[in-house]
N, C-alpha and C positions, 0 to 999 in steps of 0.2 A: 418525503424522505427526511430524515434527521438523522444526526452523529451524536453518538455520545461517546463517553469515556468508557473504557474497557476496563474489566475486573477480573479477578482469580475466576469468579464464576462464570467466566468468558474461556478460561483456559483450554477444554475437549474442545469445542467446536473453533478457537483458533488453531489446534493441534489439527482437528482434522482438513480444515481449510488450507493449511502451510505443507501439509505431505500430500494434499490431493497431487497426482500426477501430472495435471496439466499448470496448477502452481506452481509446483516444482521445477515445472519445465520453463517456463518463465519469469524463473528468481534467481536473482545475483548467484546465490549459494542454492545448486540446485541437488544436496543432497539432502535426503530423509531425515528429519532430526528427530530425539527419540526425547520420549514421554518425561523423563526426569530432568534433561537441558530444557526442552519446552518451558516445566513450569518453571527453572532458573530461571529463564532468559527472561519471561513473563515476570517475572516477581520483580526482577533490577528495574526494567524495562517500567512498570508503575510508579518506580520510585525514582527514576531518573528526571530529574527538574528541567531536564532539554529535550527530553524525548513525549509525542503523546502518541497512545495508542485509543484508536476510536473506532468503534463499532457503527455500522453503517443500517439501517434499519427503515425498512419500509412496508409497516405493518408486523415484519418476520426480519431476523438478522440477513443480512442479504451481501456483504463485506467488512473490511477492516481497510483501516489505512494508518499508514505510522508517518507522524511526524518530528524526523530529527532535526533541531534549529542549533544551529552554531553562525556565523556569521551567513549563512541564506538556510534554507532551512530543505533537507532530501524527503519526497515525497513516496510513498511506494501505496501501491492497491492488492486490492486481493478480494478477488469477487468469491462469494458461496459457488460451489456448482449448478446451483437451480439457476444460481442469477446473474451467471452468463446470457450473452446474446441477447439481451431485451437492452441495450442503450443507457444502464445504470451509470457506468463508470464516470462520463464525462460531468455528469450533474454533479453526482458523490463529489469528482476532483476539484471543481468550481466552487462547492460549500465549503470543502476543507481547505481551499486556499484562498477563501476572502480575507481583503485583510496584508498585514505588514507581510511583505515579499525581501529579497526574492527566492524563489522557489526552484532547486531543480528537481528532477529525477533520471535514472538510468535506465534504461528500458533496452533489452536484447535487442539486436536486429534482427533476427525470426520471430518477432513480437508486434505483425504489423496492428490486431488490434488492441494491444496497450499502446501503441504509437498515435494511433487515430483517436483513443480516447481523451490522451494527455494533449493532444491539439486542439482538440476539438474546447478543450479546459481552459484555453489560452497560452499553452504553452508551448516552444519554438526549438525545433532543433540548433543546437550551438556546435554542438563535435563528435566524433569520435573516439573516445581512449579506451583502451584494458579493454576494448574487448566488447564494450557496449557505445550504444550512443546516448548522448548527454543530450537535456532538454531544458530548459528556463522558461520562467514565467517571473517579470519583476513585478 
C-alpha cells in the first residue's frame, strides 16, 4: 500500500467516494455536495499549506484521507466501496500518521467500524462533544 498526493485528476472518483451513501453516512457533514463546490473545495483544499489530501492506493485507488495540521493535526478516512471490509483502514491510518503527532479524529458513534480502525492505528478515545466522539494519537 502507498499514499500519495491527490490532484484535480483525482476530483470524479473523490466526488463519487464523498456522496457514496454509506460515506455520507459516516462524515461530520453528512449531506450530498454537488459537482461545482466538490471541485472549489478540492481546488483550495490542494493549495492550502495545512491541509494534505492523499490518495490511498493498492495496486487500484482503494481511499483518501485528509490531513488538517494546526497545532495537532485532524485525521479523516474514506475507503472506495470495493475497499471496505478487507482490514485496509487501520494500515492506511498507521502510514498517514507516522511521524510528528498529535493526531485526532471525530468519528460518529454509530461508526463502530471507523472506531475499530482508528484504534486499531494507535489511537485512543479522549471524549465526547458536538455530537461525536474524539480520538488522539500523540
Amino acid at each position: 500500500m502507498r499514499l500519495r498526493p491527490a490532484t484535480m485528476d483525482d476530483a470524479e472518483r473523490l466526488f463519487r467516494w464523498r456522496n457514496d451513501p454509506v460515506t455520507r453516512a459516516a462524515s461530520v457533514n453528512r449531506d450530498p455536495v454537488a459537482w461545482p463546490d466538490h471541485l472549489a473545495w478540492l481546488e483550495a483544499s490542494l493549495a492550502n499549506p495545512l491541509r494534505d489530501i492523499l490518495i490511498a492506493e493498492d495496486g487500484v485507488p482503494v481511499g483518501t484521507l485528509r490531513l488538517d495540521r494546526d497545532i495537532r493535526t485532524e485525521v479523516s478516512i474514506t475507503l472506495a466501496p470495493a475497499a471496505r471490509g478487507h482490514g485496509q483502514a487501520a494500515p492506511l491510518l498507521r502510514l498517514a500518521t507516522e511521524g510528528k503527532g498529535p493526531y485526532v479524529a471525530r468519528i460518529r458513534p454509530d461508526n463502530p467500524a471507523s472506531r475499530r480502525a482508528f484504534e486499531a492505528a494507535g489511537f485512543h478515545f479522549t471524549h465526547h462533544a458536538e455530537g461525536m466522539d474524539w480520538f488522539l494519537k500523540p
